[in-house]
C-alpha positions in Angstrom: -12.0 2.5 32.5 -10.0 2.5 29.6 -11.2 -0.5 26.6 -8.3 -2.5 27.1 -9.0 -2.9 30.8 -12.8 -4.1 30.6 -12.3 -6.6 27.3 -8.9 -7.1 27.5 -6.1 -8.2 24.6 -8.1 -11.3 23.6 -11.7 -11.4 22.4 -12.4 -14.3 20.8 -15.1 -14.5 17.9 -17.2 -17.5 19.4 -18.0 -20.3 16.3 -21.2 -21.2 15.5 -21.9 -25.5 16.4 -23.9 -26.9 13.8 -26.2 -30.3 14.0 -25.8 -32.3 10.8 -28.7 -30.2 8.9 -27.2 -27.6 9.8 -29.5 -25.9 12.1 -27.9 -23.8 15.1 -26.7 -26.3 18.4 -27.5 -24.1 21.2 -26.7 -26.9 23.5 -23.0 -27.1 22.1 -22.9 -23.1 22.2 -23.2 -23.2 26.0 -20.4 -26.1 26.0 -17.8 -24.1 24.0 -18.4 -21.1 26.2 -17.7 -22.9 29.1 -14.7 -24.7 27.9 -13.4 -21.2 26.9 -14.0 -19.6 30.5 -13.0 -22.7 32.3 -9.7 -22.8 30.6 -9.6 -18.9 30.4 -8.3 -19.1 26.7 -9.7 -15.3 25.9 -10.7 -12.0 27.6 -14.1 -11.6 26.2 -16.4 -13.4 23.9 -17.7 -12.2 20.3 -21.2 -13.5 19.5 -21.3 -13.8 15.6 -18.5 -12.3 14.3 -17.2 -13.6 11.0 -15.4 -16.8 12.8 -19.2 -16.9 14.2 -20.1 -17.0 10.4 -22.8 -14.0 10.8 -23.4 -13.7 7.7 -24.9 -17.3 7.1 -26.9 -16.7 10.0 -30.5 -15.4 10.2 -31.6 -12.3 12.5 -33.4 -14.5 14.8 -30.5 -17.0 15.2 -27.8 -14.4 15.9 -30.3 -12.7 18.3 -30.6 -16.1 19.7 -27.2 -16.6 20.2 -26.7 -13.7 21.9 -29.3 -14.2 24.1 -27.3 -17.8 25.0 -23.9 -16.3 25.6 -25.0 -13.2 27.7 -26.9 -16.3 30.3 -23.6 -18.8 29.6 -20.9 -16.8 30.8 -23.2 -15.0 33.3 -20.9 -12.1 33.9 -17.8 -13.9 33.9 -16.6 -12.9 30.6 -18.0 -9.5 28.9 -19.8 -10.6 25.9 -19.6 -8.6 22.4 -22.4 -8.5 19.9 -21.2 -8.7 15.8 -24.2 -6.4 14.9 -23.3 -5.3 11.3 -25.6 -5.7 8.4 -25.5 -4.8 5.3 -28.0 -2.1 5.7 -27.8 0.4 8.2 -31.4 0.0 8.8 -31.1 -3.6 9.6 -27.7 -3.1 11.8 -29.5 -0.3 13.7 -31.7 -2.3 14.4 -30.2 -5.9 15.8 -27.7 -4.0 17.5 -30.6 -2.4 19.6 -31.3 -5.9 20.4 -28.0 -6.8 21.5 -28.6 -3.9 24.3 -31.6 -5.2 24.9 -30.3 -8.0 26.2 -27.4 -6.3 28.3 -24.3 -6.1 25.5 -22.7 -2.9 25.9 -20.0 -3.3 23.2 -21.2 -4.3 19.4 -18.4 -5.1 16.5 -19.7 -3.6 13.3 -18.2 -4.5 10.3 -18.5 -2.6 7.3 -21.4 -2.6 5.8 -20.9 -5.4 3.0 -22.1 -6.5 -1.0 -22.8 -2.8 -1.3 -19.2 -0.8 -1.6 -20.0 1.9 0.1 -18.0 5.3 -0.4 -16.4 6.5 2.4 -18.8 9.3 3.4 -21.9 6.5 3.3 -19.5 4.8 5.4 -18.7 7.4 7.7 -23.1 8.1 7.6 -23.6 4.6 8.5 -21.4 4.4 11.7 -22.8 7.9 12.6 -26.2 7.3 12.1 -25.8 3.7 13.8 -24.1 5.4 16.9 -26.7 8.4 17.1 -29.5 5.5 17.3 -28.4 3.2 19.8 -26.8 3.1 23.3 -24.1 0.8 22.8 -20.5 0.9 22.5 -19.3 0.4 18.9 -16.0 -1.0 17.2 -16.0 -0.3 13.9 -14.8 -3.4 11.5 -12.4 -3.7 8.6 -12.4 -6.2 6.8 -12.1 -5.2 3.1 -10.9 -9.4 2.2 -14.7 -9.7 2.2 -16.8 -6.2 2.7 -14.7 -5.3 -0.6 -14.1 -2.2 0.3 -11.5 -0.4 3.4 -12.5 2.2 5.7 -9.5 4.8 5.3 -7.6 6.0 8.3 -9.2 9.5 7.8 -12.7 7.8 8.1 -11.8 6.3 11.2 -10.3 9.3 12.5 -13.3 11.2 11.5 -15.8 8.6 13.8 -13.4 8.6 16.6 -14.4 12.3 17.8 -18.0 10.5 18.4 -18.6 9.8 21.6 -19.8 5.8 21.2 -17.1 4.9 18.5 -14.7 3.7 20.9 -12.5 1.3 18.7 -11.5 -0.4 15.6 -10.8 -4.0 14.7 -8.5 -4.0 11.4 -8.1 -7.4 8.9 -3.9 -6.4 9.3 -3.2 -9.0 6.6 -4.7 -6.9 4.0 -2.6 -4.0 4.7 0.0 -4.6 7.6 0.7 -0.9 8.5 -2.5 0.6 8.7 -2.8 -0.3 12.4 -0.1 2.4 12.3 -2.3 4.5 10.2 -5.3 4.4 12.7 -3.0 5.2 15.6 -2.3 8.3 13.8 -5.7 9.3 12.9 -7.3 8.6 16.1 -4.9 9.8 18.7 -5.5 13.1 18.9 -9.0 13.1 18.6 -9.7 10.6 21.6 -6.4 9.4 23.0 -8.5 6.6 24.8 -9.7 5.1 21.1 -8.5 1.5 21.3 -6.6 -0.3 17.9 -7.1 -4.0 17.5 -5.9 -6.4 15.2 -8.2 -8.9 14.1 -5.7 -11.0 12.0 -3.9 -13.9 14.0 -1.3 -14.5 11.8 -0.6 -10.8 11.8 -0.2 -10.8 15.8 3.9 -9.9 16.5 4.1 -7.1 13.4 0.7 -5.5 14.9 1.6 -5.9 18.5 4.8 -3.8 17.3 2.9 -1.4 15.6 0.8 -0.5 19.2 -1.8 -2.9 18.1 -3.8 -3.2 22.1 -5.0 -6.4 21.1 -6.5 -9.3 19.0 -9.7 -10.3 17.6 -9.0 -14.2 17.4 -10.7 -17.3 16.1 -7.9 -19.3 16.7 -7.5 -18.6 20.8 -10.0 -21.3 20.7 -6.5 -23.6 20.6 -4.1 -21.0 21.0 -5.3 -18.5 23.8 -3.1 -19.5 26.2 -0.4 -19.0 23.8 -1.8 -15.7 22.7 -1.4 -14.1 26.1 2.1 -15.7 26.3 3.4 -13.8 23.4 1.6 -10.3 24.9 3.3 -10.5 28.2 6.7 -12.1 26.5 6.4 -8.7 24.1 5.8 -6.2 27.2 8.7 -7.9 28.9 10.7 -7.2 25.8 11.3 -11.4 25.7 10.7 -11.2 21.8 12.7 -14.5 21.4 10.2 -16.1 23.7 7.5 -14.1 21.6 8.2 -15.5 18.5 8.4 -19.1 19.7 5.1 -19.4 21.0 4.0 -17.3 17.6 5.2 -19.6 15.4 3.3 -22.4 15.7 0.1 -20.5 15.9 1.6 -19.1 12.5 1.7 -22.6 11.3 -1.8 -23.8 12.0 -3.5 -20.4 11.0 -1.8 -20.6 7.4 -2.9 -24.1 7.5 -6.6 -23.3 7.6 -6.1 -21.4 4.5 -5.3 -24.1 2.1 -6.6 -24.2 -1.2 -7.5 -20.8 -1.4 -9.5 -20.8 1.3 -10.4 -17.0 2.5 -12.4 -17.9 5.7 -10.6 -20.8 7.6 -14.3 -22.4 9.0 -13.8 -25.8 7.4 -10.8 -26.2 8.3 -10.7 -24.7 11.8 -14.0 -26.3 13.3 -12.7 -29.9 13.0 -9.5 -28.6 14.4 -11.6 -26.8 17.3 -13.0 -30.6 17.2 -10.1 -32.7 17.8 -8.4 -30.3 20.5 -12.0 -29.6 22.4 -13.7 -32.7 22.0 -16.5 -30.4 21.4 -18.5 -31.4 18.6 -19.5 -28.5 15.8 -20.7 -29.6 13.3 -20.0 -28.4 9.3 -19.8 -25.3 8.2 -23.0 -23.7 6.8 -23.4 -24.0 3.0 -21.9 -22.5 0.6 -18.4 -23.1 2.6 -17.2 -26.4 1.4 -16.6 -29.1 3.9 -12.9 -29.7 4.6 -11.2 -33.1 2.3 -9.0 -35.5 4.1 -6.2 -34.4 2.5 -6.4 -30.7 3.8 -7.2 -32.5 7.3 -4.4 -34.4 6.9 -1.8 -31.6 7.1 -3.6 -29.4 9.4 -3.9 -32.7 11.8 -0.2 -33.4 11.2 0.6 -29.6 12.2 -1.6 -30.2 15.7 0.0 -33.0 16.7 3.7 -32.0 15.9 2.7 -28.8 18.2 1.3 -31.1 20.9 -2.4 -29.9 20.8 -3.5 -33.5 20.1 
C-alpha cells in the first residue's frame, strides 16, 4: 500500500486546547477530533506537530496526547505521532512510545536549537530509524529548526527502508519539493513528497507535491480536497477559487510578524468550531483585537462565520 493511499493528501497537525492556566484540555482534545472526523475535514491526524505546538509541550503531555487521539478516533482516522526532539536520544526515545501505543507513522522534524550539519542530520534519522519500528517522515522546517535538510540528505535517507517520506516548509524555498522528487525517485520510487505549507498548496501540488501537512484544514479541509480533485481534473480555474480564500486567511494569521500562526488561528478554530481552545502557551503572545478584527472580517466575508 503505497503512503498516499493509507494517510491520504490531508493530514492535519491536531492543536493543542488549553484551560485558562494553560494546562493541556484533554476533554476538548477528544472534541476537536471528533468534529474533524465527523465532518471529515482531513485524512489523518498529527498528534503534536508544530500547529500542536510540540515544542511548548512536556514529554509526558505529548505522550499523553497521543495516548488520547490513538482511543478518539479509534481506527477511524490513522493517527501520526510528531516525535522529534532535539536530541536524538530523546526523539528515539518518545517515538518508541508512540509505537507503543499503536502509531505506525512518526513526523520527525529536524532536530532543532542545535544546527546540525548535514551528516549529524543524516546520523540522527539513521540512527532514529535503526532504533525503532515505526514509519518515519522526515521534517523540514528550516523557518524554525534554523537549518534545511538538502535534497541530497534526503535522497541519501530514502534508500532506508523506514524513511518513507518528507514533509517540506515550501514557503521557505518553493522548488525544493521539486528537488526531493529528484533525489528520492530513483532510490525508492514509492518515497512520498508532502508539502507542509498551506499557502504554498497550488505551486507544490504542480510541482508533484502528494499532499499537505495542514493546520488550517481545521476550517479549510473540505476546501483542501476540492482544490486536489479540481487539480487532477485539470479544473485549475476551479482550483484557484477555492485556493484563494484559504490564501487569504492563512496570510492573515501571520500578521505582525507572526512566524507560527497559533494566536491567531486558535480563536479562528474558535469561532468556526465552537470549540473552545484556549491561549496559546507562553511565550506566543495572545492575539490583540485589532489582528482579530481583520482575520474575523476575512471569515465572515468567506462565509465561515
Amino acid at each position: 500500500m503505497s503512503f498516499q493511499t493509507k494517510y491520504g493528501q490531508i493530514l492535519l497537525p491536531l492543536i493543542t486546547p488549553y484551560k485558562e492556566n494553560e494546562e493541556v484540555d484533554y476533554a476538548q482534545y477528544e472534541k476537536l477530533i471528533e468534529y474533524l472526523i465527523e465532518n471529515n475535514l482531513c485524512d489523518s491526524l498529527i498528534v503534536t506537530g508544530t500547529t500542536g505546538e510540540a515544542s511548548l509541550l512536556t514529554t509526558d503531555e505529548r505522550i499523553k496526547l497521543m495516548e488520547v487521539a490513538v482511543k478518539t478516533s479509534a481506527g477511524r482516522k490513522p493517527v501520526i505521532a510528531g516525535t522529534g526532539c532535539a536530541s536524538t536520544k530523546e526523539t528515539i526515545y518518545l517515538t518508541n512510545k508512540a509505537v507503543e501505543l499503536g502509531i505506525e507513522l512518526c513526523l520527525v522534524v529536524c532536530p532543532f536549537y542545535n544546527k546540525p550539519t548535514q551528516e549529524g542530520i543524516y546520523l540522527h534519522y539513521k540512527n532514529l530509524a535503526e532504533s525503532t519500528k515505526a514509519n518515519i517522515m522526515i521534517y523540514n522546517i528550516p523557518i524554525f529548526v534554523g537549518v534545511n535538510i538538502a535534497p541530497e540528505t534526503v535522497g541519501r535517507l530514502a534508500s532506508i527502508k523506514n524513511i518513507v517520506a518528507v514533509k517540506d516548509e515550501a514557503g521557505v524555498n518553493p522548488t525544493q519539493v521539486t528537488d526531493y522528487i529528484l533525489a528520492t525517485k530513483d532510490v525508492d520510487p514509492d518515497f512520498a513528497v508532502y508539502n507542509g505549507d498551506d499557502v504554498m498548496l497550488l505551486p507544490t501540488i504542480i510541482q508533484g507535491a502528494q499532499g499537505l501537512v495542514s493546520g488550517g484544514a481545521h476550517i479549510f479541509g473540505h476546501e483542501i480536497r476540492g482544490i486536489f480533485d479540481a487539480f487532477s481534473r485539470g479544473d485549475n480555474e476551479r482550483a484557484k477559487e477555492l485556493f484563494v480564500p484559504m490564501y487569504r486567511f492563512c496570510k492573515s494569521t501571520g500578521q505582525n510578524g507572526r512566524l507560527l500562526p497559533n494566536s491567531i488561528l486558535r480563536p479562528a478554530i474558535e469561532l468556526v468550531t465552537g470549540i473552545h481552545l484556549g491561549p496559546a502557551r507562553g511565550p506566543l503572545a495572545p492575539a490583540t483585537e485589532e489582528e482579530m478584527e481583520v482575520t474575523t472580517a476575512i471569515l465572515k466575508e468567506i462565509g465561515k462565520i
